[in-house]
C-alpha positions in Angstrom: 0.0 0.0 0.0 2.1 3.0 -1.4 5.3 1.3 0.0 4.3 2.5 3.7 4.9 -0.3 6.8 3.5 -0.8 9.7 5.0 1.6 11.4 4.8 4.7 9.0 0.7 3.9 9.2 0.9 3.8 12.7 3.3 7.6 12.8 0.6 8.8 10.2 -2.8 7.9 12.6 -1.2 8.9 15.5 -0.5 12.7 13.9 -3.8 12.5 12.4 -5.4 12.2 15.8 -3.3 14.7 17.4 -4.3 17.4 14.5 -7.9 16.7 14.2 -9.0 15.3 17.9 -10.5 11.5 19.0 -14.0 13.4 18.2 -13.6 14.7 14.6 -11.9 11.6 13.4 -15.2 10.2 12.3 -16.2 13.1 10.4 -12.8 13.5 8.8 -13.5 10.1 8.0 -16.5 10.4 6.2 -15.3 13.6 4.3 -12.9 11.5 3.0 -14.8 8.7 2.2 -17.4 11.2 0.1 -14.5 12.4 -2.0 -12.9 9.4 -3.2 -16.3 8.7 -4.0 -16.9 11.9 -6.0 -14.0 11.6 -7.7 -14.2 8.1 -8.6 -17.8 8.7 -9.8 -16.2 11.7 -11.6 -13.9 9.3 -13.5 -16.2 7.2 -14.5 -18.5 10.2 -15.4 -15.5 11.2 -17.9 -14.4 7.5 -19.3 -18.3 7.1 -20.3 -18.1 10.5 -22.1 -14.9 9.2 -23.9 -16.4 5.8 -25.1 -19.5 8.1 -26.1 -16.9 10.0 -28.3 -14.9 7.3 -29.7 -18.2 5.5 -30.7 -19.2 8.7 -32.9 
């Protein structure tokens, strides 16, 4: 996964929790989770319009 260890993952959440709190992390969570989703549907929004285009 991106060439991270254990370790690294565990430095990363560790800052994470320090920054945004034990109380947002759910949220900051979520928001996350909606934009990968956005962007993936975005993506696939875009390789549609492509096929559409290459079809014509």
């Amino acid at each position: 996964m991106f060439g991270l260890g254990t370790q690294e993952l565990l430095i990363i959440l560790a800052l994470v929790m320090i920054v945004f709190g034990a109380g947002k992390l759910p949220q900051v969570g979520s928001a996350m989770g909606k934009g990968i989703r956005n962007f993936k549907a975005g993506i696939a929004d875009a390789s549609d319009e492509v096929d559409k285009l290459e079809e014509s």
